[in-house]
C-alpha positions in Angstrom: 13.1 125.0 110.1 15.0 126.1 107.0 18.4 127.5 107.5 19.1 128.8 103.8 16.4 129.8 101.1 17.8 130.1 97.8 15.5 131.6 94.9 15.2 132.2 91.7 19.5 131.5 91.2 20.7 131.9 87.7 24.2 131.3 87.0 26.5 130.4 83.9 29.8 131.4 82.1 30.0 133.1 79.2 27.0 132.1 77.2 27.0 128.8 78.6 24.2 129.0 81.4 24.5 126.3 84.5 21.1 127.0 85.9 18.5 129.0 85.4 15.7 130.1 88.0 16.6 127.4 90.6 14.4 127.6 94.2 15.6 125.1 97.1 15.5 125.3 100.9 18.1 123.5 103.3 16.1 122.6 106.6 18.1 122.2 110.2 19.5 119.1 110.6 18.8 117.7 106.1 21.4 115.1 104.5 21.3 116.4 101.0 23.0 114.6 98.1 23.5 116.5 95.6 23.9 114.9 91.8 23.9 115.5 88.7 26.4 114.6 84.9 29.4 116.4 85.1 29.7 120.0 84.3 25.7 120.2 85.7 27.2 123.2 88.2 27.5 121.0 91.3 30.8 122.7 92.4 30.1 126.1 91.1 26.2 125.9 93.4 28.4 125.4 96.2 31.0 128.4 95.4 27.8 130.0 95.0 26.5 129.3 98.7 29.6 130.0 100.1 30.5 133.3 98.3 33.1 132.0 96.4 31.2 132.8 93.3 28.2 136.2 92.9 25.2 134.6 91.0 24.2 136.3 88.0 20.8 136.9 89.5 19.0 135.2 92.2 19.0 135.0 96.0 20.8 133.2 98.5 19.8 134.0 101.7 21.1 131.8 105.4 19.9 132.0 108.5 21.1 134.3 111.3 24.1 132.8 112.7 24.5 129.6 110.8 28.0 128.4 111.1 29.0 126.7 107.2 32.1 124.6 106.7 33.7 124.1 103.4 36.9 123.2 102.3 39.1 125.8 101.3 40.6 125.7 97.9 43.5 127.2 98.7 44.7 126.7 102.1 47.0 128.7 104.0 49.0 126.2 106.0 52.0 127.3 108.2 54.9 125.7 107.5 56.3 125.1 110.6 52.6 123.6 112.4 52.4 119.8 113.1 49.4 117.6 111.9 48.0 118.1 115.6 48.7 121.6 116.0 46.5 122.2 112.7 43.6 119.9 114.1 43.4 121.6 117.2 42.6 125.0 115.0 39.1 123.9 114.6 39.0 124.4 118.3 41.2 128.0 118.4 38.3 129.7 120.1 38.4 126.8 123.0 42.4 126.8 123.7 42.2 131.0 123.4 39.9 130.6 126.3 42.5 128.2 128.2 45.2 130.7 127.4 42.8 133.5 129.2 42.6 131.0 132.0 45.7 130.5 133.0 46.6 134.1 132.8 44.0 134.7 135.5 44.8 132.2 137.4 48.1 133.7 137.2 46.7 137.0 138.4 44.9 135.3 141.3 48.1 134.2 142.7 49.4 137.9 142.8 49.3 138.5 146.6 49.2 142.2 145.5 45.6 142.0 143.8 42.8 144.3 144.4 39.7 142.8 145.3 38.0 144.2 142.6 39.7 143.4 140.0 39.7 139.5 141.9 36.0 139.5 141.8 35.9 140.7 138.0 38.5 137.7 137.2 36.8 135.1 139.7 33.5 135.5 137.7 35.4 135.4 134.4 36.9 132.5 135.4 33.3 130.5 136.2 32.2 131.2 132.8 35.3 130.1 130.9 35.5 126.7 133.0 32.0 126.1 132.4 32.7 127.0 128.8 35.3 124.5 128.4 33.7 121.9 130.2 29.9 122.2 128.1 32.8 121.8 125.2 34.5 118.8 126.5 37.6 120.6 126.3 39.9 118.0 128.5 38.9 115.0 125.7 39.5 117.0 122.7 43.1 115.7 122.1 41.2 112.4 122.2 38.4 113.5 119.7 40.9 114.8 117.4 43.1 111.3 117.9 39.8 109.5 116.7 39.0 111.7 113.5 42.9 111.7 112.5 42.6 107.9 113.1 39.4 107.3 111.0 40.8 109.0 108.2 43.7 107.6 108.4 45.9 110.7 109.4 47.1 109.7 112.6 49.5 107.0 110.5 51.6 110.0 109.3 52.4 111.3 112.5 50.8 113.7 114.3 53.9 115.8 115.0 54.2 115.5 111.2 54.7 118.7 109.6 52.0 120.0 107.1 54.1 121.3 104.8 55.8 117.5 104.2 52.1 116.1 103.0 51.3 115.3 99.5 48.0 117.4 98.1 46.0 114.3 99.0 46.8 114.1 102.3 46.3 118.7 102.5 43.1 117.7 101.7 42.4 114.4 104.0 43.4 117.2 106.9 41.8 119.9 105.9 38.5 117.0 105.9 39.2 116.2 109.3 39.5 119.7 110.8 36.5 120.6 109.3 34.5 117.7 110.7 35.9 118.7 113.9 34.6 122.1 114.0 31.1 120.6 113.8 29.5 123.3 111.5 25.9 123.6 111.1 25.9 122.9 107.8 28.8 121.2 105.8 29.5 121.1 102.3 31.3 118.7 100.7 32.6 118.4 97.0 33.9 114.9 96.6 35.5 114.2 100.1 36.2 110.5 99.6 38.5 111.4 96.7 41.5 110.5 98.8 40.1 107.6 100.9 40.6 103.9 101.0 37.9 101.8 101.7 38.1 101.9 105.5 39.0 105.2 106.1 35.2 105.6 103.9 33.3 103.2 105.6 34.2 105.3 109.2 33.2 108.6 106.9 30.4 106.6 105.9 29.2 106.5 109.6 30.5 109.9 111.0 27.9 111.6 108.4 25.2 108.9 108.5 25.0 110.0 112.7 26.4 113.8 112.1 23.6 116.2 114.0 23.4 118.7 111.9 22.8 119.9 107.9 25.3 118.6 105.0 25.1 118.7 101.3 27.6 116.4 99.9 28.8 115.7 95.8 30.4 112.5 95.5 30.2 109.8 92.6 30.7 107.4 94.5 27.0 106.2 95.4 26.9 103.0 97.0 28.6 105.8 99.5 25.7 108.5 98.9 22.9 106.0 99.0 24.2 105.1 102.7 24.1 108.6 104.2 21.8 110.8 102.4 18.3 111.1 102.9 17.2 114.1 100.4 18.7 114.4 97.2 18.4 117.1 95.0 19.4 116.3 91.2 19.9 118.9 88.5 19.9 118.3 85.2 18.9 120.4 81.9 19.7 123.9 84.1 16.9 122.8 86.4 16.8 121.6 90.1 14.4 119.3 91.7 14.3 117.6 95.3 13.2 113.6 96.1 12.8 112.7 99.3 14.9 109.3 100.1 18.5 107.5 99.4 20.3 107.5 96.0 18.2 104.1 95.2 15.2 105.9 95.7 16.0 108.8 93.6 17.0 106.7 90.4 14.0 104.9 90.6 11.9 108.1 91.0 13.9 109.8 88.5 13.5 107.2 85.9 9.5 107.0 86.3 9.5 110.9 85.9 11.4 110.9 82.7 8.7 108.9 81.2 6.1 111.2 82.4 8.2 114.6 81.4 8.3 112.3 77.8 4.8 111.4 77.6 3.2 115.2 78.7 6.3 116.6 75.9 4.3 114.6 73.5 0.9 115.1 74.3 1.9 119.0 73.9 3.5 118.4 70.7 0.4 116.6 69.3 -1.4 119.8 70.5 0.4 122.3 69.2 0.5 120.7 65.7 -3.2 120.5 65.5 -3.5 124.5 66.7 -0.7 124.6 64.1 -2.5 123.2 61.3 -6.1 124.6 62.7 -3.8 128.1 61.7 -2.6 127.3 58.8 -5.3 125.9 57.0 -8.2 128.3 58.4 -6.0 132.0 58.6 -6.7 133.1 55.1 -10.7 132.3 55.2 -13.0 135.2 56.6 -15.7 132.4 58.0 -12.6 130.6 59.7 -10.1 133.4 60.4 -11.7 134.8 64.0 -11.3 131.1 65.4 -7.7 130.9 63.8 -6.9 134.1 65.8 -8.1 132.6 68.8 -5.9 129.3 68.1 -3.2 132.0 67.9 -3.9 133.6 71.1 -3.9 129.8 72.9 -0.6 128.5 71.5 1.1 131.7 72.2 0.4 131.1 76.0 1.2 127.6 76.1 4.3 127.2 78.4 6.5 124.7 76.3 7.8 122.0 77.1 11.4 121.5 76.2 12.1 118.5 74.9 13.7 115.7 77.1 17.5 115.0 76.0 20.0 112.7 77.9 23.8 114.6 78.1 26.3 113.1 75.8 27.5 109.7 76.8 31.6 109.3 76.6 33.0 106.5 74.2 36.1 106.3 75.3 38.7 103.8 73.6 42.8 103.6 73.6 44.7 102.8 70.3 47.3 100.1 70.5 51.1 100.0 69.2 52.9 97.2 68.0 53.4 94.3 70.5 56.5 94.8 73.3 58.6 91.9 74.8 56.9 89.1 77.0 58.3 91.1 80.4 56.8 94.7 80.2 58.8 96.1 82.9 61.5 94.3 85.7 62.4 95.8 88.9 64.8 94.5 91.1 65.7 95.3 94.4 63.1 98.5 94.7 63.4 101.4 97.3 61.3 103.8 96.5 61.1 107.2 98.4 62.0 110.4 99.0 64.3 110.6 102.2 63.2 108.0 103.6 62.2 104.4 101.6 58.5 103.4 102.0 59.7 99.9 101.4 63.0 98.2 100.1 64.2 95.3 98.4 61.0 94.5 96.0 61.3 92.9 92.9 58.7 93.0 90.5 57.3 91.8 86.7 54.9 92.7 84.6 54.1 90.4 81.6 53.0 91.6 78.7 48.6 91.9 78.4 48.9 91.7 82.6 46.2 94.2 84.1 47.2 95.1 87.5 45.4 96.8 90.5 48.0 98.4 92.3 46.4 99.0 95.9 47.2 100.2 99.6 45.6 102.7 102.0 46.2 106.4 101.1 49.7 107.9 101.7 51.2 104.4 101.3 53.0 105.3 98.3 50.9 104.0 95.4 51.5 107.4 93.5 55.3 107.4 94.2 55.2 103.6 93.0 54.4 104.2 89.7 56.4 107.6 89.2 59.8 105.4 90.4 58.6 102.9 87.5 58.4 104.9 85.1 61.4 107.0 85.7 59.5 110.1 86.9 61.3 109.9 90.6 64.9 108.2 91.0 64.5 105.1 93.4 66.9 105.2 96.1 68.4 101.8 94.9 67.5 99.0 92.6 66.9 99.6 89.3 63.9 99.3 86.8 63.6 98.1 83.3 61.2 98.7 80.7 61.2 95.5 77.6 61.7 96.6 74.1 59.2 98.2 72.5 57.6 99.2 75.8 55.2 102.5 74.9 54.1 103.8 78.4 51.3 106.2 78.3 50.9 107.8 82.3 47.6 109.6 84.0 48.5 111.6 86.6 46.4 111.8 89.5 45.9 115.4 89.7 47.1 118.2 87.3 46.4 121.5 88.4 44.9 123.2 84.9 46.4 127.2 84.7 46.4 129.4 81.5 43.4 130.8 79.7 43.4 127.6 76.6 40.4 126.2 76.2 39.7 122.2 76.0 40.0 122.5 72.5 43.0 124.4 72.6 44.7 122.2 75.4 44.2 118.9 73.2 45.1 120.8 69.3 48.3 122.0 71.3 49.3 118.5 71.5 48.3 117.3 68.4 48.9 120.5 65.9 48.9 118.4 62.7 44.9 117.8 63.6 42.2 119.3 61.8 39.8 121.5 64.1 37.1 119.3 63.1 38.6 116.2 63.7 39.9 117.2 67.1 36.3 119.0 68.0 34.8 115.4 67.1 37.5 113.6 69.7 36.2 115.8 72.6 32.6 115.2 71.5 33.5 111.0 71.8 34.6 112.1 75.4 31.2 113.4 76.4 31.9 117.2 76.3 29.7 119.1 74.7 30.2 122.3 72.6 29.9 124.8 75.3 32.6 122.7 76.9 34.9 122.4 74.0 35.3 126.1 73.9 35.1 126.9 77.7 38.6 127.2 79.4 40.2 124.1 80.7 40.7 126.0 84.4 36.9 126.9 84.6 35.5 123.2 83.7 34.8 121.3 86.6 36.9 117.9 88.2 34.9 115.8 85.9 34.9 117.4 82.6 38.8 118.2 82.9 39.3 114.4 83.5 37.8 113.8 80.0 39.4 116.2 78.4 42.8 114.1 79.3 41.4 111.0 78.5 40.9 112.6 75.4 44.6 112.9 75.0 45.6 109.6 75.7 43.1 108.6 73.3 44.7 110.1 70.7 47.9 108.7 71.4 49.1 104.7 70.7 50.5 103.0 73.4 51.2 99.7 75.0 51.3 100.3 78.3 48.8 102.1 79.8 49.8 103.2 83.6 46.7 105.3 85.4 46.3 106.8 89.1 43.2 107.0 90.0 41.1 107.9 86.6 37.7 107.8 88.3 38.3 110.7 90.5 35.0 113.4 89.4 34.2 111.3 86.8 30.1 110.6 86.9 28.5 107.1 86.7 28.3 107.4 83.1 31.8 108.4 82.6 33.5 105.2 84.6 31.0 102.8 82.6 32.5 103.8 80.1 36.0 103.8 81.0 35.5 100.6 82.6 34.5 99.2 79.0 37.6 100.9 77.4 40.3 99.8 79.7 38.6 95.9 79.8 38.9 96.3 75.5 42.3 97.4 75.5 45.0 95.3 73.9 47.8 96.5 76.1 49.4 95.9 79.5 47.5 98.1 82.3 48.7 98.9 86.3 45.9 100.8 87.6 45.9 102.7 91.1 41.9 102.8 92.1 40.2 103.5 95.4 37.4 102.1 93.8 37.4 97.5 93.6 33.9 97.7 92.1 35.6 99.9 88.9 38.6 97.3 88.4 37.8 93.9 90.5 36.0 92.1 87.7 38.3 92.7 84.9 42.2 92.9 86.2 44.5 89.4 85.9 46.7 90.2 89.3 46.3 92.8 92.4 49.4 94.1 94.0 49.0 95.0 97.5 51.7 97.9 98.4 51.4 97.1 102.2 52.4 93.4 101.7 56.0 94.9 100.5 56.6 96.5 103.5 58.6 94.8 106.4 
């Protein structure tokens, strides 16, 4: 049965179209992976299916009554509500309906009721108990223990309040109380973003035995291959479905590329023979009714555009002059805000060291590395950079605001550049020329990344200090990254929720739970 039947969607910005003419059905019950290079339109089709965006022309069309969950982008969260109090919201319907309980029961126990109304509430009351119990309603503080506990939320706190969590952790909870609520169909744009490798492997398996419809983004597809079972790839402004895994896909995808490359030919070979049939037979009387018919035929031929691969990123990082033997010192570390995730650390970092700096999520990886570079004030100790020490930092997440475009965002910061020269940097990134002149706040996770990169690149440093790079960047992308960071000449400490990205090239890992007593 097919709960949403999208046709003929067009949708671009600007000049720059996404897709064009796209047809797909979601059926009850379909795990959907949905893939593609970045700035395909991933994101933007689901802000189309959710009414975030209004397509440009096309159809999008869901079933009666089909309940969607999707993560807001900007969510409202009351300051003053606990982690638990927020989780039990995807059940607000259910505890509205214990609230109506109790007031009846209340009523019952009025000696002054009329039987009436006591029949009216007595039948009330049957149907909200057997609401409550088809819902499980007496084990949901339990449920909502086990998500908060697979996604490791429930180590906060649960009486935490919301407002205290870092955007990562907004967005951990926000994941949980939407896989709560059960929806019929869930989308999700990159939900293991945030996750350490546990806390994916128990997503891993929640969505591998979840009932109902999902279509899920994620670059991360050892994960996809595990819990999809459609996947529906676009590429060149065009969407098409195989049936199977991620494995299954590629291998598919790859043996259709040579077909799309071998029928592109053998319609080039044709239309240069009709071509040169014209040319060479137009002018002639005897010749000139068969070259109008050779006319006739290649004006109906349905062309074959011709198979190109997106831009692959070359991404590389320009060294300064050598620093001291000891990089940075730390001694004594306590790093927090008002209260120290750990104390009394001491740490070194060598010169040429490449360091994995790892630890579940909301362990403090990201307030690690501000306190080492000076970005946050430790609450005691003290930290050290040697001489000559260059730091160059990527920040996690950077919300992009302002109407520059990438190109304007990079030449900003680098006005003695010619256009050209700079327009040629973004192009080594991967971004093409629609996204070079496309505002920075309308390109998607992915392409923004690169655009940053793009900074650093253009930059010398030493001491390169990255949290989490690989967030939205495509397969593609973190090859080449990967390549870049295992060339560089400099000292690295890398925060990655990803060992297959860093494992095989990084001297030392630093564990952040080990530091805690």
């Amino acid at each position: 049965m097919s709960i949403l039947h999208v046709r003929g969607l067009t949708h671009g910005f600007g000049d720059r179209i996404l897709f064009r003419n796209i047809e797909f059905r979601l059926l009850k019950g379909e795990h959907v992976g949905l893939v593609g290079a970045n700035g395909s339109g991933k994101s933007t089709l689901l802000n189309l299916l959710t009414n975030e965006l209004i397509p440009d022309e096309g159809d999008i069309e869901w079933h009666t009554g089909v309940e969607i969950g999707f993560l807001e982008q900007h969510p409202d969260f009351n300051q003053e509500e606990s982690i638990k109090e927020y989780l039990r919201g995807a059940f607000s319907n259910l505890f509205s309906l214990e609230e109506e309980m109790l007031q009846i029961t209340e009523r019952l126990g009025n000696e002054n009721v009329e039987m009436e109304t006591m029949e009216r509430d007595l039948e009330r009351l049957g149907i909200i108990q057997e609401t409550l119990e088809t819902h499980h309603f007496y084990s949901l503080d339990a449920k909502i223990e086990e998500v908060a506990a697979g996604l490791g939320i429930a180590s906060l706190g649960m009486s935490t309040q919301t407002s205290h969590l870092s955007g990562g952790q907004r967005t951990k909870l926000m994941l949980a109380k939407l896989l709560l609520s059960k929806p019929d169909v869930l989308l999700l744009d990159e939900p293991t973003n945030y996750l350490d490798d546990v806390h994916i492997a128990w997503l891993q398996k929640y969505l591998t035995d979840y009932p109902h419809a999902f279509i899920l983004i994620s670059h991360d597809t050892s994960f996809m291959n595990e819990v999809v079972t459609v996947i529906h790839h676009l590429e060149h402004k065009n969407l098409t479905r195989y049936v199977g895994n991620y494995v299954r896909f590629t291998e598919s995808y790859e043996l259709r590329k040579k077909q799309n490359y071998q029928a592109y030919l053998r319609q080039q070979k044709e239309i240069e023979k009709l071509e040169d049939y014209i040319a060479r037979n137009k002018a002639r009387a005897s010749t000139a009714k068969q070259a109008k018919s050779r006319e006739k035929k290649l004006e109906k031929i349905n062309r074959i555009e011709k198979p190109g691969n997106m831009p692959v990123p070359r991404f590389s990082f320009k060294v300064c002059r050598e620093p001291n033997l000891e990089v940075l010192v730390a001694d004594g570390l306590s790093i927090g805000y008002k209260h120290p995730l750990f104390k009394g650390v001491d740490l070194t970092i060598k010169k040429n060291a490449k360091i994995a700096l790892t630890g579940h999520n909301g362990i403090g990886k990201t307030t690690t590395i501000k306190s080492l570079l000076g970005k946050i004030e430790p609450l005691s100790g003290q930290v050290k950079l040697g001489s000559f020490v260059r730091p160059m930092y990527f920040e996690q997440e950077m919300v992009m605001q302002g109407k520059d475009t990438a190109l304007q965002f990079v030449w900003s910061k680098f006005p003695d550049m010619q256009e050209k020269d700079v327009r040629k940097q973004l192009a080594r990134c991967g971004l093409k020329n629609e996204h070079i002149y496309q505002q920075m706040s309308t390109l998607s996770g992915g392409e923004q990344t690169k655009v940053r990169i793009c900074v650093l690149m253009l930059k010398e440093s030493n001491f390169l200090v990255l949290d989490e790079p690989t967030n939205h960047l495509d397969i593609r992308a973190k090859q080449a990254l990967k390549e870049a960071l295992q060339n560089y000449k400099g000292t690295i400490l890398l925060v990655s929720h990803e060992p297959e990205f860093y494992e095989d090239w990084v001297t030392e890992t630093w564990n952040v739970e080990n530091w805690i007593s």
